[in-house]
Structure formats: C-alpha cells, structure tokens
C-alpha positions in Angstrom: -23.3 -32.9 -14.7 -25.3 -29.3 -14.4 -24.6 -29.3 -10.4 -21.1 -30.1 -10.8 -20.8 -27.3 -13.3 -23.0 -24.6 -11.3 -20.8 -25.7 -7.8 -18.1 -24.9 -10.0 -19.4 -21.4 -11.0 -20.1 -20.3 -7.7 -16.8 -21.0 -6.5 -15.0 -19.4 -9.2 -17.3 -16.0 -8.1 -16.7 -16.6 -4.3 -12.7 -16.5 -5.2 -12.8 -13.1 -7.4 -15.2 -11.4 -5.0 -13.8 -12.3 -1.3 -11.8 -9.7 0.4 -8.1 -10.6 -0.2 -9.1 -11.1 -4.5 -8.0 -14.7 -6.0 -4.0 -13.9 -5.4 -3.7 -12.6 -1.4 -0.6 -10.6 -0.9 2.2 -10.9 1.6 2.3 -9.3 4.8 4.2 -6.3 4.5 7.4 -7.1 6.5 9.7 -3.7 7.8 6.7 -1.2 8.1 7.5 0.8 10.8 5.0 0.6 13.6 3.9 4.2 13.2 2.0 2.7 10.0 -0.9 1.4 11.4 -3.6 2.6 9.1 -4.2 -0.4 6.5 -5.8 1.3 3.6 -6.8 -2.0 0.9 -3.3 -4.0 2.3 -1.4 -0.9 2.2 -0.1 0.8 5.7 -0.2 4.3 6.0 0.7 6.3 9.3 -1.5 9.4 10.2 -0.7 12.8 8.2 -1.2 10.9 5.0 -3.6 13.3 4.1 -1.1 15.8 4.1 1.9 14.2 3.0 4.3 17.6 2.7 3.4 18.8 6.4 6.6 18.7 8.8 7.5 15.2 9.9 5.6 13.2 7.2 5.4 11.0 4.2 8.2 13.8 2.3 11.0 13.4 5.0 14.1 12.2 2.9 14.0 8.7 5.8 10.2 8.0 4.4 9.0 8.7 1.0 11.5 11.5 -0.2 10.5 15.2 -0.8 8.0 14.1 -4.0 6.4 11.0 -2.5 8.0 8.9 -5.1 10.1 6.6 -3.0 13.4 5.5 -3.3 16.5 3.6 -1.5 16.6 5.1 2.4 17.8 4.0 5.4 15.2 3.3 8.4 16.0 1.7 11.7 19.7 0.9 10.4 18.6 -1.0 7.4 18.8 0.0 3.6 15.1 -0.3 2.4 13.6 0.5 -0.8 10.1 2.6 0.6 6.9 3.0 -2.3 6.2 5.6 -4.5 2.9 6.9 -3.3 1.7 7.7 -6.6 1.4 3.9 -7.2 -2.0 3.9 -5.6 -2.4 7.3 -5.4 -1.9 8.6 -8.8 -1.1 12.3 -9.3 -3.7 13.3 -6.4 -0.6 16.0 -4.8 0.9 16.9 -7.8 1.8 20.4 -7.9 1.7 20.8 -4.1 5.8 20.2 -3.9 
C-alpha cells in the first residue's frame, strides 16, 4: 500500500511543479505576429518596456492610451486586447 501511496505523492508534485502548472492554458489565437516575446504564456512585442513610447503598447489599435485594454479593431476584426495591469499591476502608473 505505502508504494502505491508515495507513487501517488510524487505525481501529484510533478503536476503542480512542471512548467505549464496542473491547468495548461490555450494557445493564444489572434496575436499579431509582432508579439513574439512569450513572457510566462503571455506575448509581448518589443518596447514593452516602454509602453507609452510612439508606436507601442498605448496606440488606441493595441492596448489603449492607459494600457488597460478594451474592444479595438486589428487586422479587420473586432478583438477585445488585455489590460496590461493584469500581470503587471500598477508598475507605469502615473507615467500617462
């Protein structure tokens, strides 16, 4: 019964510690190809650093002007895009 029970165990651990956690998400489907940066399952295109430069995340086709998402049309499709403080939290705050 004990190595039933300790097979058990380990499997249990194996499942909450492998990459993708117990419950893998999705794919992402609709990200446009400029995205390519996967940051924990989430795609990010380069400037994210900056988000409020010229020509990223804040243009009123991406994220909107305060990164906090919202109904926009890409590539002639109406799309609901992330708030970035979802993962991000308040880290720009202030900087709009």
């Amino acid at each position: 019964m004990k190595p039933a029970w300790f097979f058990s165990l380990i499997l249990c651990c194996f499942l909450m510690i492998r990459c993708d956690g117990p419950f893998p998400s999705e794919p992402k489907t609709g990200v446009p190809a400029d995205h390519n940066d996967n940051k924990r399952g989430a795609m990010h295109k380069s400037g994210k650093d900056n988000p409020f430069g010229s020509g990223d995340c804040s243009d009123s086709d991406c994220h909107q002007s305060d990164l906090r998402g919202g109904v926009v049309v890409y590539e002639g499709r109406t799309t609901v895009t992330p708030s970035c403080y979802q993962c991000h939290g308040d880290k720009w705050e202030g900087d709009d």
